[in-house]
Each structure stands twice: as structure tokens, then as C-alpha cells.
PyMOL Python script that loads the backbone (N, CA, C, O; Angstrom):
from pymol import cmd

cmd.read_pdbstr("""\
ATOM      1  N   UNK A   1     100.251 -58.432  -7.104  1.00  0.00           N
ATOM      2  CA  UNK A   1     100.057 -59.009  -8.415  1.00  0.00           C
ATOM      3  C   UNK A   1      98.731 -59.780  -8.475  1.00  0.00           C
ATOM      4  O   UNK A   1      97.982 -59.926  -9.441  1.00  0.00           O
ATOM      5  N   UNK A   2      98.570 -60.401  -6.781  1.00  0.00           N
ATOM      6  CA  UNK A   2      97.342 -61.132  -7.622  1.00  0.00           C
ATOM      7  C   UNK A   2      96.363 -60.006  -7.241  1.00  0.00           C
ATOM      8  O   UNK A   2      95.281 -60.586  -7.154  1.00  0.00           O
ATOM      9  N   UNK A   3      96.217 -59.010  -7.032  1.00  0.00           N
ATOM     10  CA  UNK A   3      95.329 -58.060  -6.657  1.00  0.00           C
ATOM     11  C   UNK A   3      95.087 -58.020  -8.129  1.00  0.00           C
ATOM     12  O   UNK A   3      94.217 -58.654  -8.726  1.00  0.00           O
ATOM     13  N   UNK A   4      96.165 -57.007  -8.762  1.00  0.00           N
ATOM     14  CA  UNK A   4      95.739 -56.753 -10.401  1.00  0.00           C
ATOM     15  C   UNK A   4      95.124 -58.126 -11.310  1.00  0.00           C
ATOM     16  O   UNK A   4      94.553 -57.905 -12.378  1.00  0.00           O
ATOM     17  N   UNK A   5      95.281 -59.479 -10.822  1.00  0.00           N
ATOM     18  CA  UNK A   5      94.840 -60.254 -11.712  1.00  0.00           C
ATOM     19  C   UNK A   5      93.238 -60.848 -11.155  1.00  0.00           C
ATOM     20  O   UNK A   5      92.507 -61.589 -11.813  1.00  0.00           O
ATOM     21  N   UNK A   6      92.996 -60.392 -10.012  1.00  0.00           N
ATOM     22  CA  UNK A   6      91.739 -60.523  -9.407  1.00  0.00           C
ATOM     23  C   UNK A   6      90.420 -59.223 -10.040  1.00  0.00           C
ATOM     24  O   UNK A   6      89.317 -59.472 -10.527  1.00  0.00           O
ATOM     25  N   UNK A   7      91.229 -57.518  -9.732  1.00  0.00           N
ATOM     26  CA  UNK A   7      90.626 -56.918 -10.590  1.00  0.00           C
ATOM     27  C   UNK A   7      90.407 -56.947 -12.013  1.00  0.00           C
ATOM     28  O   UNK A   7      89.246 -56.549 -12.116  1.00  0.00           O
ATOM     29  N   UNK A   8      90.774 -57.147 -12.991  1.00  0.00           N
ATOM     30  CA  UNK A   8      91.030 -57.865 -14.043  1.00  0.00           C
ATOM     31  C   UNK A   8      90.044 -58.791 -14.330  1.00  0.00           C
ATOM     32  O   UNK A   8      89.252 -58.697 -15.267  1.00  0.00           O
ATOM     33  N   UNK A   9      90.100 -59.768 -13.447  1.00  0.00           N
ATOM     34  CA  UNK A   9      88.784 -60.829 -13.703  1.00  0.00           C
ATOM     35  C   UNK A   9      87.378 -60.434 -13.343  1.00  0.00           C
ATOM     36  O   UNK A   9      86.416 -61.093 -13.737  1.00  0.00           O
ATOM     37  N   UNK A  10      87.273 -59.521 -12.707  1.00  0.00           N
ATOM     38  CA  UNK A  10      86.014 -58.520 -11.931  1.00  0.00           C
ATOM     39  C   UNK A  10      85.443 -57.691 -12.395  1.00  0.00           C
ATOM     40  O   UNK A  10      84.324 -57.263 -12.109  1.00  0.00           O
ATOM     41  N   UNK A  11      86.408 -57.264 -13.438  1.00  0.00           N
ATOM     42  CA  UNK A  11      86.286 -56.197 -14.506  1.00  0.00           C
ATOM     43  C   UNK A  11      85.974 -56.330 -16.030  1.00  0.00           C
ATOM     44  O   UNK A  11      85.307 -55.684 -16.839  1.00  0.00           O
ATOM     45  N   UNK A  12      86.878 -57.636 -16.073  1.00  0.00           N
ATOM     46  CA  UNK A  12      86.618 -57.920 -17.655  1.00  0.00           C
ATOM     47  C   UNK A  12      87.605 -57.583 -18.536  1.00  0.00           C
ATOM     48  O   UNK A  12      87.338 -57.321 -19.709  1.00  0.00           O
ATOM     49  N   UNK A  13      88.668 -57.562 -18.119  1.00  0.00           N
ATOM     50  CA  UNK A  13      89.678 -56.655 -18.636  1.00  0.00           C
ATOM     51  C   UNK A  13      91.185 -57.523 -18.830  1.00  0.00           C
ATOM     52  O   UNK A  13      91.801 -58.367 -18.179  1.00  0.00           O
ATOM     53  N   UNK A  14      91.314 -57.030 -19.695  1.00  0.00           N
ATOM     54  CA  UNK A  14      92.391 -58.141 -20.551  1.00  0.00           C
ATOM     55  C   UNK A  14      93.616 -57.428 -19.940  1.00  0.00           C
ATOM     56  O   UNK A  14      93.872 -56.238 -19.757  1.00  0.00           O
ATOM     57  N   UNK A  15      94.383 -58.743 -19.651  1.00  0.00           N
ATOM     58  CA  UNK A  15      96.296 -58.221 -19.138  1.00  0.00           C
ATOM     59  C   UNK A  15      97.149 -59.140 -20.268  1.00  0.00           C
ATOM     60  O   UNK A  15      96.907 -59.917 -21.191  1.00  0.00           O
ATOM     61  N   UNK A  16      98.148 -58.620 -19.678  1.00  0.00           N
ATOM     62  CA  UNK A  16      99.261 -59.136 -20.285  1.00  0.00           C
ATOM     63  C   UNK A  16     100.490 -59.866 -19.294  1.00  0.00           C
ATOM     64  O   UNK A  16     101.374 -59.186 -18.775  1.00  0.00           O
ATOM     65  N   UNK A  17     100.417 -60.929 -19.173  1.00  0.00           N
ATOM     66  CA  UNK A  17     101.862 -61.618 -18.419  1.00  0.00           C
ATOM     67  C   UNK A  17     102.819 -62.014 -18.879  1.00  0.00           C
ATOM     68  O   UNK A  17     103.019 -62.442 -20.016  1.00  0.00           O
ATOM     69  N   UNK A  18     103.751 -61.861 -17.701  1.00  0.00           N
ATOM     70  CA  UNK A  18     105.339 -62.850 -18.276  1.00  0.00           C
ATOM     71  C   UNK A  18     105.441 -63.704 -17.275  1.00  0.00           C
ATOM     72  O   UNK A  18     105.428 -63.266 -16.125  1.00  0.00           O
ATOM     73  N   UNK A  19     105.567 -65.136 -17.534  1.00  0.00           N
ATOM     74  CA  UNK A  19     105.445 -66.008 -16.604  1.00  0.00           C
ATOM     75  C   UNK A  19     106.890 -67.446 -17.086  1.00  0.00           C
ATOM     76  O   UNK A  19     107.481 -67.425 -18.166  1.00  0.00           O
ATOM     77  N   UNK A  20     107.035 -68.058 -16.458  1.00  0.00           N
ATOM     78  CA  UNK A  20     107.690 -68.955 -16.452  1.00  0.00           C
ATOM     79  C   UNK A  20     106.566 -70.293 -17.307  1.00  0.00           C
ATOM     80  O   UNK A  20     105.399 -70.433 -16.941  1.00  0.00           O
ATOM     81  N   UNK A  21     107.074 -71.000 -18.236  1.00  0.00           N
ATOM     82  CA  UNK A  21     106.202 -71.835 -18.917  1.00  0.00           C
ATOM     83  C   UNK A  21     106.838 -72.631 -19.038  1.00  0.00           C
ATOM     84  O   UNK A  21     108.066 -72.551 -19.044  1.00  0.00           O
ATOM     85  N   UNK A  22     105.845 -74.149 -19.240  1.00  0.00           N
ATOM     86  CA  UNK A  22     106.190 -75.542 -18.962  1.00  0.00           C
ATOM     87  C   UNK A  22     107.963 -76.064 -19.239  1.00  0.00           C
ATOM     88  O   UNK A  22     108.674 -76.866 -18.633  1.00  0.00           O
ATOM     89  N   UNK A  23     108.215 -75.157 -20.464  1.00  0.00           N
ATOM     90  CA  UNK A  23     109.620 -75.372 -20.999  1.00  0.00           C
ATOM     91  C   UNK A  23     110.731 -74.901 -20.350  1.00  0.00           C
ATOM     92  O   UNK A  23     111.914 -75.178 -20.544  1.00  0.00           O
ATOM     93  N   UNK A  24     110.197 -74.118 -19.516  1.00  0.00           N
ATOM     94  CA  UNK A  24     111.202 -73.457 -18.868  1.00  0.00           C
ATOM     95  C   UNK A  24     111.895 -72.242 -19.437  1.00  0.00           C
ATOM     96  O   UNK A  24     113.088 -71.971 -19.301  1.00  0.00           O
ATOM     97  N   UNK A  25     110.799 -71.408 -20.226  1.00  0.00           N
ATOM     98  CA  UNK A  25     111.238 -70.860 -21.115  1.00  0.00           C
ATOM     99  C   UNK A  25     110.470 -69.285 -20.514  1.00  0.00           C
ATOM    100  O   UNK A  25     109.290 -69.350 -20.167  1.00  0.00           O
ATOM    101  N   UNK A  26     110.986 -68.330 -20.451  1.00  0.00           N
ATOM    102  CA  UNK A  26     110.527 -66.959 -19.736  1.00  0.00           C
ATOM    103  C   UNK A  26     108.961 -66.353 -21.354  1.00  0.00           C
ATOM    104  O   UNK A  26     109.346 -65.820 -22.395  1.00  0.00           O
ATOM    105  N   UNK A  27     107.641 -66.600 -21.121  1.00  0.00           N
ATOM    106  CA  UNK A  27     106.366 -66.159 -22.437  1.00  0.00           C
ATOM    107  C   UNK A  27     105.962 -65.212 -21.792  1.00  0.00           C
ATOM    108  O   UNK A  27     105.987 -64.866 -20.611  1.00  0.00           O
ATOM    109  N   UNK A  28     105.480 -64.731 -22.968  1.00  0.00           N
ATOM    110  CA  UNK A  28     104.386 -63.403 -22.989  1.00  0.00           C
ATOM    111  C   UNK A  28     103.181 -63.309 -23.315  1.00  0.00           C
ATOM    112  O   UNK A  28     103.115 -62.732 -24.400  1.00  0.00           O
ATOM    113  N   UNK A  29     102.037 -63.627 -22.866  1.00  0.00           N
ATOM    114  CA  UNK A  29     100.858 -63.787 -22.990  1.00  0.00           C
ATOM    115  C   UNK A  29     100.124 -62.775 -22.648  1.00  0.00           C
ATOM    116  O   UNK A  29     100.077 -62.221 -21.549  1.00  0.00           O
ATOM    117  N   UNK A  30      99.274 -62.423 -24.059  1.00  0.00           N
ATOM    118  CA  UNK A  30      98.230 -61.682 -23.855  1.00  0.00           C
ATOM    119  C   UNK A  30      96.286 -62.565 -23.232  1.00  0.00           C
ATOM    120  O   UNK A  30      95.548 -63.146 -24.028  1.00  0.00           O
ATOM    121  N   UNK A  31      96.078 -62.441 -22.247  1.00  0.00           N
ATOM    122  CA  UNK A  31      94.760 -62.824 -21.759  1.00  0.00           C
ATOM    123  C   UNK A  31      93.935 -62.347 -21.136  1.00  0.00           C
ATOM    124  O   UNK A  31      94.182 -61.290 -20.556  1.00  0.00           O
ATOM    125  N   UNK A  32      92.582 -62.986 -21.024  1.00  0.00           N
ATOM    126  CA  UNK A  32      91.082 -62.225 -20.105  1.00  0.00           C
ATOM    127  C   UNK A  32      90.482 -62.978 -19.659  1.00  0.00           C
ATOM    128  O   UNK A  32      89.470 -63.547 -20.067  1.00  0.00           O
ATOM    129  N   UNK A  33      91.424 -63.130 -18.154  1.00  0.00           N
ATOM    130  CA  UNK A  33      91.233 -63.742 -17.312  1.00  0.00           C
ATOM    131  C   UNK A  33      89.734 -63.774 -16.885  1.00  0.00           C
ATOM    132  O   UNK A  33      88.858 -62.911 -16.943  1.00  0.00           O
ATOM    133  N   UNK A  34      89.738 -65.634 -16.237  1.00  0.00           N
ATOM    134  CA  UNK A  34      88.181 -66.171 -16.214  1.00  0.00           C
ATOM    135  C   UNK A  34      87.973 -66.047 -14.681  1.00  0.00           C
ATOM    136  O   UNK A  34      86.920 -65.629 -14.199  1.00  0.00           O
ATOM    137  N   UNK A  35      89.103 -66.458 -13.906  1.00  0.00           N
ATOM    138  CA  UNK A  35      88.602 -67.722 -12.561  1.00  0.00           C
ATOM    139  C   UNK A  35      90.261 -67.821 -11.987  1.00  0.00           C
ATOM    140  O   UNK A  35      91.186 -68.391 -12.566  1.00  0.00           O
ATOM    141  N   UNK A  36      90.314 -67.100 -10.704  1.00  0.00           N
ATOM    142  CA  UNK A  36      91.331 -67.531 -10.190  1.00  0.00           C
ATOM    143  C   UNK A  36      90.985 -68.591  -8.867  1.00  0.00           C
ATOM    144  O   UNK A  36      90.308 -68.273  -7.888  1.00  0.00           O
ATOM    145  N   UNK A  37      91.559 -69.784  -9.077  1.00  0.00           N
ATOM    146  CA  UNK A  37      90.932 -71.253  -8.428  1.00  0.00           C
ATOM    147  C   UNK A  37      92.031 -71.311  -8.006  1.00  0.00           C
ATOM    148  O   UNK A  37      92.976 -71.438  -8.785  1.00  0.00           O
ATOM    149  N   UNK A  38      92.224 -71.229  -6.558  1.00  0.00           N
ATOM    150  CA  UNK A  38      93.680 -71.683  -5.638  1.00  0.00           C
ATOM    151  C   UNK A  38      94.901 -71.096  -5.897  1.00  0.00           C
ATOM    152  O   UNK A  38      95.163 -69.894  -5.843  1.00  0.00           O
ATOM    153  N   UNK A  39      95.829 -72.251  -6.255  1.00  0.00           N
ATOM    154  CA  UNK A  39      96.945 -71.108  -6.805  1.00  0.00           C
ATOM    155  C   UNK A  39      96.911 -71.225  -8.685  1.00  0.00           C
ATOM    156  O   UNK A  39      97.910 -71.176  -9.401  1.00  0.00           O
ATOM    157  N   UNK A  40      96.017 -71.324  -8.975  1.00  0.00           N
ATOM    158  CA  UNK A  40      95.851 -71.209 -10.844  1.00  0.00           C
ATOM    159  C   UNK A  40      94.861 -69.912 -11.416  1.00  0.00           C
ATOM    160  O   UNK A  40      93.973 -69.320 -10.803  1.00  0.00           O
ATOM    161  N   UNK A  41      95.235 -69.753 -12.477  1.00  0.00           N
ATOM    162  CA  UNK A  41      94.233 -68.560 -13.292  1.00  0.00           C
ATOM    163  C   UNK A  41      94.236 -69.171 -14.150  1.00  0.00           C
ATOM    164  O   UNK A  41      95.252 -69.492 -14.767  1.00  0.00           O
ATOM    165  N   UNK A  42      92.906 -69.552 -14.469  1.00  0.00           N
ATOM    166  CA  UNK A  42      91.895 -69.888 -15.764  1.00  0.00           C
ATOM    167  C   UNK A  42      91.829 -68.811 -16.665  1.00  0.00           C
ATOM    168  O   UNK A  42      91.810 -67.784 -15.986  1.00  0.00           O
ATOM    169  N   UNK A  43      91.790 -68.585 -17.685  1.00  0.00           N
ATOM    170  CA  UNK A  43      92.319 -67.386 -18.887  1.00  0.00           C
ATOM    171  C   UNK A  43      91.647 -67.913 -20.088  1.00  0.00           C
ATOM    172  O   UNK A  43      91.250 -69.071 -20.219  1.00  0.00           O
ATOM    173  N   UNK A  44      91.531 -66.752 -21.145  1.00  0.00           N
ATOM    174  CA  UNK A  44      91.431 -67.314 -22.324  1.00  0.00           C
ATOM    175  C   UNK A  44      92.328 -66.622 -22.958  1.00  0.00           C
ATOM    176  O   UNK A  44      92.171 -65.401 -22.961  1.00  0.00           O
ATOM    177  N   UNK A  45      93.513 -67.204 -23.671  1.00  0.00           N
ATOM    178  CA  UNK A  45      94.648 -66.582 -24.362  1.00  0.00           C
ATOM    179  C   UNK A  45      94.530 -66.095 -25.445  1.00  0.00           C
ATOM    180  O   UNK A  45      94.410 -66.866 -26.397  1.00  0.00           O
ATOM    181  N   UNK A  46      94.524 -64.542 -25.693  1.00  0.00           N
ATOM    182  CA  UNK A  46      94.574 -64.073 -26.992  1.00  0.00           C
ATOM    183  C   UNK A  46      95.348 -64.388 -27.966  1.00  0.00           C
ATOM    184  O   UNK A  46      95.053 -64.476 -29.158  1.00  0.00           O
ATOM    185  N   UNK A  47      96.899 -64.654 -27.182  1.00  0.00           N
ATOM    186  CA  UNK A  47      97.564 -65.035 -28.381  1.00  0.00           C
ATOM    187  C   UNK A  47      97.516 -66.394 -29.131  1.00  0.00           C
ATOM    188  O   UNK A  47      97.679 -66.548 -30.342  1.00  0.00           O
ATOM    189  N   UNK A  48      97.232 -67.481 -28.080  1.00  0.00           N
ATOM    190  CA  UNK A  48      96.677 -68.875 -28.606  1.00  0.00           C
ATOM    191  C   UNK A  48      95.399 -68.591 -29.547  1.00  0.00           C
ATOM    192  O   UNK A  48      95.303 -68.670 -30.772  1.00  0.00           O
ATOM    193  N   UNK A  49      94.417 -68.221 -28.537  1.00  0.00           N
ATOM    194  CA  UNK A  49      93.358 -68.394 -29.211  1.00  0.00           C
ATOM    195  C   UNK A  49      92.718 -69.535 -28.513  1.00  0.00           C
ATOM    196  O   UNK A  49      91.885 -70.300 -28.998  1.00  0.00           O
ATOM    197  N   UNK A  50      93.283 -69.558 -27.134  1.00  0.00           N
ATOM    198  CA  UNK A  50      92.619 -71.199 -26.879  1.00  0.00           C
ATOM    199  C   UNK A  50      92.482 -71.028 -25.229  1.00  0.00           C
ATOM    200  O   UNK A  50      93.174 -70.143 -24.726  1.00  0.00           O
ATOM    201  N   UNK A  51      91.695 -71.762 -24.423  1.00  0.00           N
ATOM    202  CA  UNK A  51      91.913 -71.437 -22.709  1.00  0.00           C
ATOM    203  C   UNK A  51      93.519 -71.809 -21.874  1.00  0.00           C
ATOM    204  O   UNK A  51      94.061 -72.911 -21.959  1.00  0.00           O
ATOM    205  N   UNK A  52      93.884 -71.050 -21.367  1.00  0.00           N
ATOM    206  CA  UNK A  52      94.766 -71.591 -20.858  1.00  0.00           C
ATOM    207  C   UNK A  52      94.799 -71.885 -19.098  1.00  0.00           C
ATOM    208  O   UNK A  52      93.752 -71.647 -18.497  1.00  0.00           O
ATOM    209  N   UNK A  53      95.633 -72.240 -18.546  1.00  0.00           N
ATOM    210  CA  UNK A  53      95.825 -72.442 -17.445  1.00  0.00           C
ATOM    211  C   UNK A  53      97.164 -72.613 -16.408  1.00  0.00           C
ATOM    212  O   UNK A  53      97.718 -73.700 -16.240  1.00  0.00           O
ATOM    213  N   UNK A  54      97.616 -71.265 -15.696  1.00  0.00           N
ATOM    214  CA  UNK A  54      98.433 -70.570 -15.416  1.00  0.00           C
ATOM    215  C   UNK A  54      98.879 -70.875 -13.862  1.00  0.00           C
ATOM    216  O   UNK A  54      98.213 -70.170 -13.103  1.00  0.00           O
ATOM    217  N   UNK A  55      99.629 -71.555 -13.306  1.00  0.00           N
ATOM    218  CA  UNK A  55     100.702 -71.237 -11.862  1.00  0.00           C
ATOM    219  C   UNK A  55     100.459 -70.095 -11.565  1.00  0.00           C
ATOM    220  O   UNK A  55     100.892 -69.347 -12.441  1.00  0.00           O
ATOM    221  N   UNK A  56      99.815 -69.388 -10.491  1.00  0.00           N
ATOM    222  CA  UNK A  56     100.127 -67.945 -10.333  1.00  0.00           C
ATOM    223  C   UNK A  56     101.719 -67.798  -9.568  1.00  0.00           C
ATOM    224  O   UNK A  56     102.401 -66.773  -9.551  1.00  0.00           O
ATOM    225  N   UNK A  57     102.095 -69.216  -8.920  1.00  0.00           N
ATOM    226  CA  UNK A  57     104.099 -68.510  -8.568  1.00  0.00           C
ATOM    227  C   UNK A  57     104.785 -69.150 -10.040  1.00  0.00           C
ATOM    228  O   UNK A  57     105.935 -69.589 -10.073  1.00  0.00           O
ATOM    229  N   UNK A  58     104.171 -69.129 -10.841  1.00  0.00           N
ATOM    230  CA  UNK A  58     105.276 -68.507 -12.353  1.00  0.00           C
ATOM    231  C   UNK A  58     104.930 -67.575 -12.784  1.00  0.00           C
ATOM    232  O   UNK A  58     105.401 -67.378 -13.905  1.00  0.00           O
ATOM    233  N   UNK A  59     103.775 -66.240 -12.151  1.00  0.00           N
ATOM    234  CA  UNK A  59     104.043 -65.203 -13.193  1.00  0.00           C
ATOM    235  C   UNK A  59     104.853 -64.688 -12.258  1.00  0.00           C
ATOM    236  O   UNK A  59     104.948 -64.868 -11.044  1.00  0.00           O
ATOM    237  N   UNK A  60     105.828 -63.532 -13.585  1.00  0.00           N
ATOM    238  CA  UNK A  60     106.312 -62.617 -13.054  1.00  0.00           C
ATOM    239  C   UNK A  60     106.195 -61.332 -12.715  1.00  0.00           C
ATOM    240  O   UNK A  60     106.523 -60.822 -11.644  1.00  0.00           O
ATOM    241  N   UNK A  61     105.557 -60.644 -13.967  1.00  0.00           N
ATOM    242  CA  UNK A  61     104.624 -59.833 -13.962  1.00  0.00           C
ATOM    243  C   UNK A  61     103.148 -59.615 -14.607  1.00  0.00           C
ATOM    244  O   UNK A  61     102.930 -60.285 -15.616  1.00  0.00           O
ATOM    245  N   UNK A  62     102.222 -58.855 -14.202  1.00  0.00           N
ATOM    246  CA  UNK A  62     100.754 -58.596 -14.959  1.00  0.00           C
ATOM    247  C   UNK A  62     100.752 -57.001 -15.471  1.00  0.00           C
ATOM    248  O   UNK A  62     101.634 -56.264 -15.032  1.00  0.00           O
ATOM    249  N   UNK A  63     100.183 -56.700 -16.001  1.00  0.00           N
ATOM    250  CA  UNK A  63     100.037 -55.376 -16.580  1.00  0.00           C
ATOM    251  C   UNK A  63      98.667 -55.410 -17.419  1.00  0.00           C
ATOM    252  O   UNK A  63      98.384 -56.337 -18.178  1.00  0.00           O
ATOM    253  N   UNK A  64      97.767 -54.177 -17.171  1.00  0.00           N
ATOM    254  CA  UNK A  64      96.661 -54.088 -18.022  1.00  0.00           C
ATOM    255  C   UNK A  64      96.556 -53.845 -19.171  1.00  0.00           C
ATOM    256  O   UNK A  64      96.834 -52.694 -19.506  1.00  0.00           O
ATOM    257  N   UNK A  65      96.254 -54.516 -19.899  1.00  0.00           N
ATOM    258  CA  UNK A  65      96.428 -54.239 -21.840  1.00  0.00           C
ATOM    259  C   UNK A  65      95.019 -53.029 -21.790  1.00  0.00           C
ATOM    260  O   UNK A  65      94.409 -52.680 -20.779  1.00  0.00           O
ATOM    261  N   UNK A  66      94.791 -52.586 -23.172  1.00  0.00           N
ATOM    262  CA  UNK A  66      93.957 -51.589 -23.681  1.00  0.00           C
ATOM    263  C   UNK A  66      93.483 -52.393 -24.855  1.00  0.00           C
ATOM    264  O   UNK A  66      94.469 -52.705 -25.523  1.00  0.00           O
ATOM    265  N   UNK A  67      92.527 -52.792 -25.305  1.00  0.00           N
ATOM    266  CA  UNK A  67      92.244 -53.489 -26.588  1.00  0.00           C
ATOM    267  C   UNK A  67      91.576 -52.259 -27.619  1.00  0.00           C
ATOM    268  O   UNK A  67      90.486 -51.797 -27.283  1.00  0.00           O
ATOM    269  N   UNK A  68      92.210 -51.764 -28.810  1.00  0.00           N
ATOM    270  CA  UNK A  68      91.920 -50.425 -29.687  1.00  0.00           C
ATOM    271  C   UNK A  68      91.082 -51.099 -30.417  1.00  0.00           C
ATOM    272  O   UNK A  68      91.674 -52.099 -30.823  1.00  0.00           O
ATOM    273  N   UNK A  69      89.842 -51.067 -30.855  1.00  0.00           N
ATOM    274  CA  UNK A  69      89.245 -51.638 -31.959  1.00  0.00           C
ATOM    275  C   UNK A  69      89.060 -49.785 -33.325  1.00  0.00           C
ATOM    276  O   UNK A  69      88.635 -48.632 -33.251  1.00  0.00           O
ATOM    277  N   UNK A  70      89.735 -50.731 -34.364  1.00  0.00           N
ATOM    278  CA  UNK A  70      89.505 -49.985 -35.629  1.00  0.00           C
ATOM    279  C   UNK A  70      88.209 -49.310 -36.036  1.00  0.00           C
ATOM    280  O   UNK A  70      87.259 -50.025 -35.718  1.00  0.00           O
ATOM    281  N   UNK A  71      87.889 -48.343 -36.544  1.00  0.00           N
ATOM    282  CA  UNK A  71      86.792 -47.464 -36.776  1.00  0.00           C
ATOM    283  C   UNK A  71      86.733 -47.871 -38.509  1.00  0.00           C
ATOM    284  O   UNK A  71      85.893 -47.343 -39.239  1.00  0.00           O
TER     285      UNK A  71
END
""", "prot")
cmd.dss("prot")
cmd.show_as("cartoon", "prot")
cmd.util.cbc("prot")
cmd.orient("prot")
């Protein structure tokens, strides 16, 4: 997992996680990842709209998004 979130940041390339969040509540975040610093990933969250900053032992999973831009 952190392989895919290392390529990802190397690449430029936006994922998608499910991670455990502050509430204790199982989110889904779409991001493009900046900086993995120790055990954290620095991100900028698509779905916020704002930087975030991520536990890598709360995600559960990563997966590579595709971003379609309209013609």
C-alpha cells in the first residue's frame, strides 16, 4: 500500500482512500498526494478542496483514480 501511495506521489497521480478518520468514522477521500513524511501523507483533498494530513496505519485501502476532463 505504501508502495502505491509512494508511486502516486512520483507520478502525480491522484488516488482514492478509505481510511479510518479522527471520528472514528470509516471516509473516502479522493487525493494527489504531496509528501510521504514518516508515518503521514501530506495530500491535497479533492473532495475538501483543502490539504490534508493522513496516518498511513489508518488507511485501509489506496486505489488509482483516472481524472476524465470534458471536451
Amino acid at each position: 500500500m505504501e508502495k502505491e501511495m509512494q508511486r502516486a506521489t512520483d507520478q502525480h497521480q491522484y488516488i482514492q482512500i478509505i481510511y479510518l478518520g479522527s471520528n472514528s468514522q470509516t471516509t473516502r477521500q479522493t487525493l494527489r498526494p504531496l509528501e510521504i513524511t514518516g508515518d503521514r501523507l501530506k495530500a491535497y483533498c479533492l473532495t475538501r478542496r483543502a490539504p490534508s494530513f493522513i496516518a498511513i496505519g489508518n488507511i485501509f485501502a489506496v486505489q488509482p483514480v483516472v481524472i476524465r476532463h470534458a471536451v
